[in-house]
C-alpha positions as CSV (number, residue, x, y, z in Angstrom):
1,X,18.3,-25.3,-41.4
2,X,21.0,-25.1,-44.1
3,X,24.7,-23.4,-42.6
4,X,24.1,-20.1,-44.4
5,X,21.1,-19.1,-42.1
6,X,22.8,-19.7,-39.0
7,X,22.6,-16.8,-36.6
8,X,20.2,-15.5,-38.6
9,X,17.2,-14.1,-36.7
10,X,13.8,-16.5,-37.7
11,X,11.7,-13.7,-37.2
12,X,13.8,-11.4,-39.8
13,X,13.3,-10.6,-43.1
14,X,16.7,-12.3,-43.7
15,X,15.2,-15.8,-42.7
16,X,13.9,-18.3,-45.7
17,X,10.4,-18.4,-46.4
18,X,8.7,-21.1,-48.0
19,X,9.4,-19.7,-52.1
20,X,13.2,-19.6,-50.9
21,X,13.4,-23.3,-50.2
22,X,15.4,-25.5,-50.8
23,X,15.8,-29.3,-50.7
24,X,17.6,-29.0,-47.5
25,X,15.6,-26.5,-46.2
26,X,12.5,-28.2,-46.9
27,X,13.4,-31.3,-44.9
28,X,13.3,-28.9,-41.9
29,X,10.1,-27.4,-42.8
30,X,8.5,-28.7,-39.9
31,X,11.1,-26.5,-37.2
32,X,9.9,-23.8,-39.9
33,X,6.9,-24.0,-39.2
34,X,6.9,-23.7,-35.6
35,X,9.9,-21.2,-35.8
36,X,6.9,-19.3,-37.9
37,X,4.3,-20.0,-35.6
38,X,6.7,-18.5,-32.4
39,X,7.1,-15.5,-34.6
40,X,3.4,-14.6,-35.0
41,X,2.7,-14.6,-31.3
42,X,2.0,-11.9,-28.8
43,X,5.3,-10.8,-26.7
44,X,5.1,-12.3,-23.0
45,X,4.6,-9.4,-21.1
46,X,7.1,-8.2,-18.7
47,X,7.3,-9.5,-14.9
48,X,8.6,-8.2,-11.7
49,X,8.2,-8.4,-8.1
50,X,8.0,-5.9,-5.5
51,X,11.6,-5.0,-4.4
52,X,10.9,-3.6,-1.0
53,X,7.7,-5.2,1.0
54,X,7.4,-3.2,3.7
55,X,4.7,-3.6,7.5
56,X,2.2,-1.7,9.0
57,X,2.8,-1.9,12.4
58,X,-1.5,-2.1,14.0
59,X,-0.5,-5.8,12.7
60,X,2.6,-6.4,15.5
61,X,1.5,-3.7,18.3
62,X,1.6,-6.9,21.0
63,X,5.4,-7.9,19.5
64,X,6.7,-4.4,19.3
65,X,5.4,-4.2,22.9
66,X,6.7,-6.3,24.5
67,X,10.9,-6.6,22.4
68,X,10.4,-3.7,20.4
69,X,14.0,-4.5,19.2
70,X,14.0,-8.1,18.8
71,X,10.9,-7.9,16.9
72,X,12.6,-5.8,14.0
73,X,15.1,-8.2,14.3
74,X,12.4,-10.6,13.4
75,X,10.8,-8.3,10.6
76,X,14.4,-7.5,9.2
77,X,15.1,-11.7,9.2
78,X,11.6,-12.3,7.2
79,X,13.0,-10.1,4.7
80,X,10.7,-6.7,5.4
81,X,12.5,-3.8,4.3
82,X,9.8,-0.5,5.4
83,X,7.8,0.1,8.3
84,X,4.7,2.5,9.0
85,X,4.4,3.7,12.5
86,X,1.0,4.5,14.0
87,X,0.1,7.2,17.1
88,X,0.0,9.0,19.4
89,X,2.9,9.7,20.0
90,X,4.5,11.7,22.8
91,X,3.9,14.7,21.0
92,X,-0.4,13.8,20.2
93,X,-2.5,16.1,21.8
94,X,-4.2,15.1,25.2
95,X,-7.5,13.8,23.5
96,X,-6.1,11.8,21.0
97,X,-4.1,10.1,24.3
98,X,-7.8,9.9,25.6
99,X,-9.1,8.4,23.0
100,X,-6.3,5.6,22.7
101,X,-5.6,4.9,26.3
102,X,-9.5,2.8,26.8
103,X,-8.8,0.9,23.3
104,X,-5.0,-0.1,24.4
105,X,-6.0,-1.2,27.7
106,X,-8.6,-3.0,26.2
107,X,-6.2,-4.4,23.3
108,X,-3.4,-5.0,26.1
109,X,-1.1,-2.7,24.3
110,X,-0.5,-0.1,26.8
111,X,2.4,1.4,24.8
112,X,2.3,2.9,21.2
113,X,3.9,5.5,19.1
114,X,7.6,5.1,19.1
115,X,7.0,2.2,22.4
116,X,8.8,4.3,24.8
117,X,11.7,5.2,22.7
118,X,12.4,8.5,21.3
119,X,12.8,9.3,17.5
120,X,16.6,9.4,17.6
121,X,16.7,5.8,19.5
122,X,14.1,4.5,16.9
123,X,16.1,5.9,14.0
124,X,19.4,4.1,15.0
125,X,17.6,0.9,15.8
126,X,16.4,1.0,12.1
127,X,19.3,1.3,11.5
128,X,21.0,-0.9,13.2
129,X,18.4,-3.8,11.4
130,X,18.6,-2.3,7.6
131,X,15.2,-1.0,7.9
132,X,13.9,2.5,7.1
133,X,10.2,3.8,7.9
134,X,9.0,6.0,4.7
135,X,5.6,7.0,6.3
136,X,3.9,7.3,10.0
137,X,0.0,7.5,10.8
138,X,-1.1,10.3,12.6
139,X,-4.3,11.5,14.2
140,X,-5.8,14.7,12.7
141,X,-6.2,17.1,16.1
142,X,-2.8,16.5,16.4
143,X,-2.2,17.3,13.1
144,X,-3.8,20.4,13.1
145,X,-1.9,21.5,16.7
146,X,1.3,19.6,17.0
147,X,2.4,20.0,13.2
148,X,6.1,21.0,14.4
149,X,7.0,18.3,16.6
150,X,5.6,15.6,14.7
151,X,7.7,17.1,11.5
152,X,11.0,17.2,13.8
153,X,10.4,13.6,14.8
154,X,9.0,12.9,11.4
155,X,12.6,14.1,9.5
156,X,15.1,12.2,12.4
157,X,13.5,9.3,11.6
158,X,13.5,10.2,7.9
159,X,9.9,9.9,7.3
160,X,8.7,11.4,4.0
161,X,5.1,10.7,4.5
162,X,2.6,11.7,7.9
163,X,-1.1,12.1,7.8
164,X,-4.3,10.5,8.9
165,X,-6.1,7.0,8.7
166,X,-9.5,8.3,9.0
167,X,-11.5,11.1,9.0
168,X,-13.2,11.6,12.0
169,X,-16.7,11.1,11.5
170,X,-17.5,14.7,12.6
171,X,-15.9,16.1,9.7
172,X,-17.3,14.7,7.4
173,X,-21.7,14.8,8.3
174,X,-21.8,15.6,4.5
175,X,-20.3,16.9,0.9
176,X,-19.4,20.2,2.3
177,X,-17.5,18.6,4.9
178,X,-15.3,16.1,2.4
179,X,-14.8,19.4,0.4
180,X,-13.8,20.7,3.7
181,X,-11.2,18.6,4.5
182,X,-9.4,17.9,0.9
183,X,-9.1,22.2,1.4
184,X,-7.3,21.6,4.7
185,X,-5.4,18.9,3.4
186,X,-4.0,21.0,0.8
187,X,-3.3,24.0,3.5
188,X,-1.9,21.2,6.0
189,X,0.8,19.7,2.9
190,X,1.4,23.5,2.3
191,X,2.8,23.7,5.5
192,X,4.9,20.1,5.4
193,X,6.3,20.7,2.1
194,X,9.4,23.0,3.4
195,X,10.2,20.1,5.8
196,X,10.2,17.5,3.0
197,X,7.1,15.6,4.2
198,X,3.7,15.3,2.2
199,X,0.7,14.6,4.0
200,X,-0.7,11.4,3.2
201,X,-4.5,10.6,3.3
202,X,-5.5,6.4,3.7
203,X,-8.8,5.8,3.0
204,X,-11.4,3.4,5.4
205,X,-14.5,2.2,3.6
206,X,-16.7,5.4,4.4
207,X,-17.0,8.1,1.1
208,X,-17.3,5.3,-1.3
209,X,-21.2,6.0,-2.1
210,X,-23.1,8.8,-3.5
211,X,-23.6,11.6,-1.3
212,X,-25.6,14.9,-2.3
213,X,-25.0,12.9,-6.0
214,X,-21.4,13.0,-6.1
215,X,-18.7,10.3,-4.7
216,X,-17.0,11.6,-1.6
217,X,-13.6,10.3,-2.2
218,X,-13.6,11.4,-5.6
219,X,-14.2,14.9,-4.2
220,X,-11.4,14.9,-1.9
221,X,-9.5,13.2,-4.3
222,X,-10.2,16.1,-7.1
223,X,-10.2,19.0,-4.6
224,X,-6.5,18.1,-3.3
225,X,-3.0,19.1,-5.1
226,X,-0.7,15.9,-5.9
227,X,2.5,17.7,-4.9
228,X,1.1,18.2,-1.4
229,X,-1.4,15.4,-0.6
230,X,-0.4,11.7,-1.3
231,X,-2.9,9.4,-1.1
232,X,-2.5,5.7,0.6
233,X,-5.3,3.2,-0.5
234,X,-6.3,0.3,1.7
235,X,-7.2,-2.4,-0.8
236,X,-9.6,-4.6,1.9
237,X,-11.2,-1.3,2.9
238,X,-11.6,0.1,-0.6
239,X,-13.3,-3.3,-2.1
240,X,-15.4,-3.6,1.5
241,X,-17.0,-0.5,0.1
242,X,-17.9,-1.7,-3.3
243,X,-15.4,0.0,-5.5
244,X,-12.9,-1.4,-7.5
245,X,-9.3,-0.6,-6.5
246,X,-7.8,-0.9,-9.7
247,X,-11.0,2.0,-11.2
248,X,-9.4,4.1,-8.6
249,X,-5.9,4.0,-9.3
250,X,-6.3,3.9,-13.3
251,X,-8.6,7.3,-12.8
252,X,-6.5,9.0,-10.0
253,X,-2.3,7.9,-11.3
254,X,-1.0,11.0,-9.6
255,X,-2.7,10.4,-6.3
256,X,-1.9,7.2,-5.1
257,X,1.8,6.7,-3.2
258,X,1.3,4.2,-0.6
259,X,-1.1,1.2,0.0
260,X,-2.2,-1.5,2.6
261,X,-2.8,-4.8,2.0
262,X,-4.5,-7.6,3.5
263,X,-6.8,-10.3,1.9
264,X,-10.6,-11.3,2.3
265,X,-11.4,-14.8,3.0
266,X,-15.1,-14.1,1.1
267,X,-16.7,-11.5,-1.0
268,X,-17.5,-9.1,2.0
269,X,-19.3,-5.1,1.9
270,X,-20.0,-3.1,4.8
271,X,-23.5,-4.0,6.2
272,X,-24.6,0.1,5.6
273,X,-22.0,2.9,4.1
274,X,-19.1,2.0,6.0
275,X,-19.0,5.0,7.6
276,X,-18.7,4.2,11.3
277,X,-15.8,2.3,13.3
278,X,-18.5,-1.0,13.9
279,X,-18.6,-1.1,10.3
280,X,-15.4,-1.9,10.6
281,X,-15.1,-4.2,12.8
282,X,-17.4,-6.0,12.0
283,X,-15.1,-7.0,8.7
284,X,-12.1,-7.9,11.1
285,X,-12.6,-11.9,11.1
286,X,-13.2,-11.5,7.3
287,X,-9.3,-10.2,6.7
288,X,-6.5,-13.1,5.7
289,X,-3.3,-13.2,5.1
290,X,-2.0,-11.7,1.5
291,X,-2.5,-14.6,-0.9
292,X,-5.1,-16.5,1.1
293,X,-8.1,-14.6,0.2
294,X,-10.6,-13.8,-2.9
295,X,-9.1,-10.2,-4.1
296,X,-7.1,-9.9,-7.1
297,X,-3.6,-8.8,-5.6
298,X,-1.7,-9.7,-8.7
299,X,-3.8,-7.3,-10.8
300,X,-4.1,-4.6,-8.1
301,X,-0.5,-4.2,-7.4
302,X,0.2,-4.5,-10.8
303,X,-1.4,-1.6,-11.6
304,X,-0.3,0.4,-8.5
305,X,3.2,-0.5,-9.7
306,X,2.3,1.3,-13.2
307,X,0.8,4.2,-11.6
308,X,3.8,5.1,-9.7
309,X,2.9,3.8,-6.2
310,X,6.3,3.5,-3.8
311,X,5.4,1.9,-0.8
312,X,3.5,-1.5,-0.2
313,X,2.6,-2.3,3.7
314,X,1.2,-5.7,4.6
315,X,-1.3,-4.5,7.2
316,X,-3.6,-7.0,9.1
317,X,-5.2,-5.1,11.8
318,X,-3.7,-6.9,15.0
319,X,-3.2,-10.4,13.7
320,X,-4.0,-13.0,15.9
321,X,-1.1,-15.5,15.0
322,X,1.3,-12.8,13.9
323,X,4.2,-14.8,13.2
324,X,2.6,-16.7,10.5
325,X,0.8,-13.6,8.7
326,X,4.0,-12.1,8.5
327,X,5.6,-15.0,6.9
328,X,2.6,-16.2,4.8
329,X,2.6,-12.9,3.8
330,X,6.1,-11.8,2.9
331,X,6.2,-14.9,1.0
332,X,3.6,-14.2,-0.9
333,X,4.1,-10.6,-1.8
334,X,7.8,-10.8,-2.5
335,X,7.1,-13.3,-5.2
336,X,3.9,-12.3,-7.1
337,X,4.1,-11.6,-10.2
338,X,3.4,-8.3,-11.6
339,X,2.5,-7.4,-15.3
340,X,4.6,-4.4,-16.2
């Protein structure tokens, strides 16, 4: 292009256009062509990555176990940055020890919660590693009866999310009990809010088909205030039950906080309504590592990032070669891109 359009924008109305030319000028109107064509093209949009890839810990309970502290060493060298915990803890109520104690025995995890440590020793070894732990999983009878300790414990740690994984399936026998619960869930994060914890809610594959002719997560999900109940979605749990993560998130922005993620080697749905733990299960040797699998993690997390969702946990229920789902993984969400 002649001198006197140097540093001239092409895309301005500054630039030459073809009844401006001249000799020199027209000698170069091939580059003007394709400075024109560049100019009539739709903006790349924006990418990032997820800053902070954080773990639930059901995917390490063997690890932790065993060198609870070398094994955030570990996490903290992958390059994790957040941590869930899961129960009971020493504050749970006797049953929900009851109901754990068979399935850790069975698991070989005989310890759980904070692995033997209190709150203040787990805090400084998060510390200690450069890790925090935004959120914790709670069972709901201890929720309902040990509300104080678990916020003491919650707030050393400095926690500022707690709440439940599931539903148990007796609260839920039909729409009256979903409606139920999303009223609880509101009196429950009531009670949190003064301690600077909201009560999170994760979803597991059950609720996800009509009932009584209404959706029973959209109910709960309606029924419940934002500024007291967060909402964590579990992407393989919510695709397992034939919905479509990204619906959810676009209908529900203010809900969703926090969310799980794992991959699906196939195209899997529950065998009935996914409402039982066998269900479940039964979808355990269907999970892979983020990355590896069929679901659409780019366009998910994108739009949880647009949404306004804070915390993303890796969580393979009890992996069996840990060490290389949490690197597979990691490396996978940390470089993803996301559309803005």
């Amino acid at each position: 292009m002649g001198s006197d359009y140097l540093g001239v924008d092409p895309c301005s109305d500054d630039y030459p256009t073809d009844a401006m030319m001249t000799r020199r000028t027209f000698l170069a109107a091939g580059a003007s062509a394709t400075v024109l064509a560049a100019c009539q093209q739709t903006p790349t949009p924006a990418v990032a990555h997820l800053d902070r890839v954080g773990l639930g810990l059901f995917t390490i309970p063997r690890l932790l176990n065993d060198d609870f502290s070398g094994t955030l060493a570990m996490l903290a060298g992958i390059g994790y940055k957040e941590l869930e915990f899961f129960g009971p803890y020493t504050y749970s109520v006797p049953e929900a020890h009851a109901y754990w104690n068979p399935i850790g025995e069975q698991l070989g995890i005989p310890k759980t919660g904070y692995f033997g440590y209190t709150p203040q020793e787990i805090r400084s070894m998060l510390d200690e590693h450069g890790l925090t732990s935004p959120s914790m999983h709670i069972d709901l009878p201890s929720l309902r009866q040990s509300l104080g300790p678990m916020l003491e414990a919650a707030t050393t740690i400095g926690q500022r999310y707690a709440g439940i994984s599931n539903i148990p399936e007796a609260d839920r026998p039909n729409l009256d009990g979903y409606k139920r619960m999303a009223d609880e869930f509101n009196e429950i994060g009531a009670k949190m809010k003064d301690a600077g914890v909201k009560l999170l809610y994760h979803n597991h594959g059950y609720g996800l088909v009509e009932m009584e002719g209404e959706i029973p997560l959209q109910v709960v999900l309606e029924r419940t205030d934002p500024d007291l109940v967060a909402f964590e979605m579990d992407v393989y749990w919510t695709v397992a039950g034939g919905a479509d993560p990204v619906a959810y998130l676009e209908a529900y922005p203010n809900h969703y906080r926090l969310m799980h993620l794992k991959d699906m080697k196939e195209a899997v749905r529950f065998a009935g309504d996914g409402s039982d733990a066998q269900q479940w299960i039964d979808l355990f040797p269907y999970m892979s590592d983020a990355g590896d699998g069929v679901l659409d993690l780019p366009g998910i997390l994108s739009a949880a990032r647009r949404v306004g969702v804070q915390h993303f946990y890796l969580e393979r229920d009890i992996a069996e070669n840990p060490k290389a789902t949490l690197e597979n993984s990691y490396r996978y969400l940390s470089t993803v891109d996301l559309v803005a």
